[in-house]
C-alpha atoms as one frame of an Amber mdcrd trajectory, in Angstrom:
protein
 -11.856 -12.227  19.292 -10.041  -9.857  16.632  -6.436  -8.515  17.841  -6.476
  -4.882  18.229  -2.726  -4.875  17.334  -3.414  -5.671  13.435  -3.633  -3.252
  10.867  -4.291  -6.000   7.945  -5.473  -9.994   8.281  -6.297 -12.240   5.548
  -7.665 -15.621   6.106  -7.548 -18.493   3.155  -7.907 -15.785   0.366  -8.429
 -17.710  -2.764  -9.682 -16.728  -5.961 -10.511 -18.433  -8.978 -11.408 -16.953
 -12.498 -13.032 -19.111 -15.000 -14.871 -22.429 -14.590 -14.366 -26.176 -15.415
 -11.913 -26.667 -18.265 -10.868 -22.623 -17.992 -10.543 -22.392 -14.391  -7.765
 -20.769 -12.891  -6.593 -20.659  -9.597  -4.817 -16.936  -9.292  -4.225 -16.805
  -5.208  -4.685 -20.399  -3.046  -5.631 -19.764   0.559  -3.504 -16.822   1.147
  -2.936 -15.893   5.077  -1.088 -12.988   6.249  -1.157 -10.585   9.323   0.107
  -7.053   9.252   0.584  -5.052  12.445   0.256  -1.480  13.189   3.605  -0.196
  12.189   4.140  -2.816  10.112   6.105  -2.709   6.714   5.836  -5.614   4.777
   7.411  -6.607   0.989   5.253  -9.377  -1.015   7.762 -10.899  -3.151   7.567
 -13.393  -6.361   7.395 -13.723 -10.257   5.459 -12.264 -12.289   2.112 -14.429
 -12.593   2.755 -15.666  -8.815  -0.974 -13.781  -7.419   1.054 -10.511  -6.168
  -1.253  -7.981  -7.811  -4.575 -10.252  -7.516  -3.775 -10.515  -3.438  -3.211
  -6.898  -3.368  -6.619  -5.712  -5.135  -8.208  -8.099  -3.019  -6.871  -6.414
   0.295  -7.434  -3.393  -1.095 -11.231  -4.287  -1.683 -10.939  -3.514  -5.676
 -10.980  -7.334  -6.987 -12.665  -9.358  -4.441 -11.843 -12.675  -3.388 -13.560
 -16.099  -4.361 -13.353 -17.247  -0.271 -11.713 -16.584   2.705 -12.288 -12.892
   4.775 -10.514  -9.363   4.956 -10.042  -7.773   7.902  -9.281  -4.389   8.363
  -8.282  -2.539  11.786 -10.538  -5.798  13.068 -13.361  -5.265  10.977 -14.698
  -7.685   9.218 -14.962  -5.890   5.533 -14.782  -9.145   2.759 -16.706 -12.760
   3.586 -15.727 -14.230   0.397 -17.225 -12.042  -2.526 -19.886 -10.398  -0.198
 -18.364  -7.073   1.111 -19.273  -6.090   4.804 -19.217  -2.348   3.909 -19.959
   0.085   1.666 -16.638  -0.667  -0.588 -16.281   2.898  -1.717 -16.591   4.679
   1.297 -14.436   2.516   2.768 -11.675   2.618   0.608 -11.420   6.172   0.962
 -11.016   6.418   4.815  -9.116   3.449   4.893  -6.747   2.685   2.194  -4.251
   4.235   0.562  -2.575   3.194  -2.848  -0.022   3.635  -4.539   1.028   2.355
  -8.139   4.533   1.154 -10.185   3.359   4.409 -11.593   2.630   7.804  -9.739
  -0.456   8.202 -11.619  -0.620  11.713 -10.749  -2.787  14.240 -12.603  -0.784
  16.238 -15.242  -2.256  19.802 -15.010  -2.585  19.806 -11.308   0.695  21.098
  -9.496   2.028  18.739  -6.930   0.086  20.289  -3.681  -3.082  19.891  -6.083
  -2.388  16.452  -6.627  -2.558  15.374  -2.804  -5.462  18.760  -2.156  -7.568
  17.393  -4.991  -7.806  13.649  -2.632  -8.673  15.768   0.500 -10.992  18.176
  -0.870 -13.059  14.721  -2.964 -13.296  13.539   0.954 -15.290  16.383   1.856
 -12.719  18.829   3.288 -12.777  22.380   2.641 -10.205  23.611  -0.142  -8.714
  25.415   2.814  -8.278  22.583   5.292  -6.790  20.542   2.132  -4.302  22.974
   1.494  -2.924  23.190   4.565  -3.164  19.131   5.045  -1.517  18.889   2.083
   1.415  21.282   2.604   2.141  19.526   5.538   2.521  16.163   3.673   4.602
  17.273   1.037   6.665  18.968   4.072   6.726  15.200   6.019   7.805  13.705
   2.790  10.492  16.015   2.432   9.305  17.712  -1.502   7.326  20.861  -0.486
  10.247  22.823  -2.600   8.347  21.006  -5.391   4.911  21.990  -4.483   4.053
  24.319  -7.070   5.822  21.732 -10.025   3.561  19.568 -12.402   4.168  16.601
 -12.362   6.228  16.262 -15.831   8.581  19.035 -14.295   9.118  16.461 -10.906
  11.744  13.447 -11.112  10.768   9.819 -10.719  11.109   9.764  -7.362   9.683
  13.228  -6.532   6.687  11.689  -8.245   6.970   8.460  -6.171   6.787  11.064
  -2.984   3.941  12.761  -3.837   1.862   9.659  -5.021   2.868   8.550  -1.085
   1.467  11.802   0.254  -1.778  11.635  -1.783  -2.089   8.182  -0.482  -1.427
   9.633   3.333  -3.952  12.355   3.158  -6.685  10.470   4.365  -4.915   9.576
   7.135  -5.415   5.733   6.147  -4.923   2.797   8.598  -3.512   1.176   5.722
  -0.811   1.476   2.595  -0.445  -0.705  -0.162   1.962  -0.351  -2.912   2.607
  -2.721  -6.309   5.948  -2.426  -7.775   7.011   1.356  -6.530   9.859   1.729
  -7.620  10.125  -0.260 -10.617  10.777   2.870 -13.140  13.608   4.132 -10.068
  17.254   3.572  -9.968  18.614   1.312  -7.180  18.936   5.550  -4.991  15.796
   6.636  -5.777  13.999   3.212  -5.144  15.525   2.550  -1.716  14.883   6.251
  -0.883  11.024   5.159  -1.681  11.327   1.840  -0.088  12.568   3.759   3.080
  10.004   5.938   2.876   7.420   3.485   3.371   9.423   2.568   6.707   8.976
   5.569   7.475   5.495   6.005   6.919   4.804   2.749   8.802   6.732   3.588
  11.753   5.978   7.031  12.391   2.455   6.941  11.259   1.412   3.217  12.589
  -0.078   2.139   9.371   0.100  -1.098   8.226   1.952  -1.178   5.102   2.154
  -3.911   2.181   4.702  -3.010  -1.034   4.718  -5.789  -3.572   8.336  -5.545
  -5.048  10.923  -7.597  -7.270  13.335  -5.408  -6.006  15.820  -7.727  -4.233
  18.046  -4.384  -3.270  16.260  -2.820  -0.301  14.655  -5.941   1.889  16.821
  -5.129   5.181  13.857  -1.948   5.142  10.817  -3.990   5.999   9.869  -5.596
   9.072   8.493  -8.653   7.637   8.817 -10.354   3.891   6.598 -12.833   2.467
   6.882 -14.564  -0.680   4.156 -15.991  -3.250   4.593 -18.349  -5.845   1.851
 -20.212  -8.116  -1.303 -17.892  -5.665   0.240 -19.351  -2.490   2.097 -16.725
   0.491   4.894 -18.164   2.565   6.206 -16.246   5.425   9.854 -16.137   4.721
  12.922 -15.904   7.827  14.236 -12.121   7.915  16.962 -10.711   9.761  17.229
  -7.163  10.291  18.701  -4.423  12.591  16.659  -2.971  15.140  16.393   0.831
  15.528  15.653   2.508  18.545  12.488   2.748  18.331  12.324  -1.416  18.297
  11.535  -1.665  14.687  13.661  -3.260  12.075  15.242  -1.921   9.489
């Protein structure tokens, strides 16, 4: 019987590249449960499995064994996907990237419009969506900017609305604010509280950043493919979550 409660649940994810004499173990039986509402940091040296756990989750790189579940659906068996991957990812997941990989000559509404509209909504609909998200994340002053006119973390913001405008269950993020000051990053950091919280996604940001951990609910740490659930203290808010 799946818990309705969790967002994200991974069950002895391991995967192995190479064979025999080559083989390498990236990610050893790697467990983790993410609620609805849920912000979680992955934490750990480079070469620890971060970014091979996270495109597994995120059904890009799939694992050698163990199962994905998302919002209680069964979507990875080992290798063998239980849906159609694409499709999937689309309603589902949201990314975003140490980079904001946002397209150059699109504005910044056109950025997050252009991810609506390739999901079948009208240009019209996708305007407005968007508009609203840039609103929410608190650039729509910026709306009409390219992206090379935008600051790092104006970029960060509307990579985060792009990855919203699907309306995903879940949010996963490697190394955000990496290229941000220790402001800007723990404005994005928060954000992703935020998002969580207020939105009741399940959200997973793989981070070095040592500076902003009193923002997430729940920290894990990986080292040599294997995820241990490390003790966090945090304030409660009102609303019962940490931060």
């Amino acid at each position: 019987m799946t818990d309705s409660r969790l967002s994200i649940e991974t069950i002895g994810l391991t995967k192995i590249y190479g064979s025999g004499n080559t083989e390498v173990v990236a990610m050893r039986d790697a467990s983790m449960q993410v609620n609805r509402g849920e912000v979680v940091a992955l934490l750990g040296p480079s070469g620890a499995g971060k970014s091979t756990f996270l495109t597994a989750v995120g059904l890009i790189n799939p694992p050698t064994s163990g199962q994905i579940r998302i919002d209680g659906q069964l979507v990875m068996d080992g290798p063998h996907a239980k849906v159609h991957l694409r499709s999937f990812r689309r309603r589902h997941i949201g990314f975003v990237f140490q980079k904001s990989n946002l397209i150059p000559f699109l504005s910044a509404i056109e950025n997050v419009q252009v991810a609506l509209e390739l999901n079948g909504e009208s240009p019209r609909a996708a305007r407005r969506r968007a508009r609203e998200l840039l609103e929410y994340l608190g650039v729509a002053d910026r709306s009409g900017n390219y992206p090379s006119m935008l600051s790092g973390g104006q970029q960060q913001r509307v990579a985060v609305a792009r990855a919203l405008a699907n309306r995903p269950s879940v949010i996963l993020a490697d190394e955000p604010t990496a290229a941000l000051d220790s402001h800007r990053g723990r404005q994005v950091m928060e954000l992703f509280a935020k998002v969580a919280h207020e939105r009741g996604a399940g959200v997973i940001v793989v981070t070095h950043d040592q500076r902003s951990l009193d923002v997430f609910d729940t920290i894990y740490e990986m080292e040599d493919g294997v995820i241990h659930r490390k003790a966090h203290q945090a304030a409660t808010g009102p609303t019962g979550h940490r931060r």
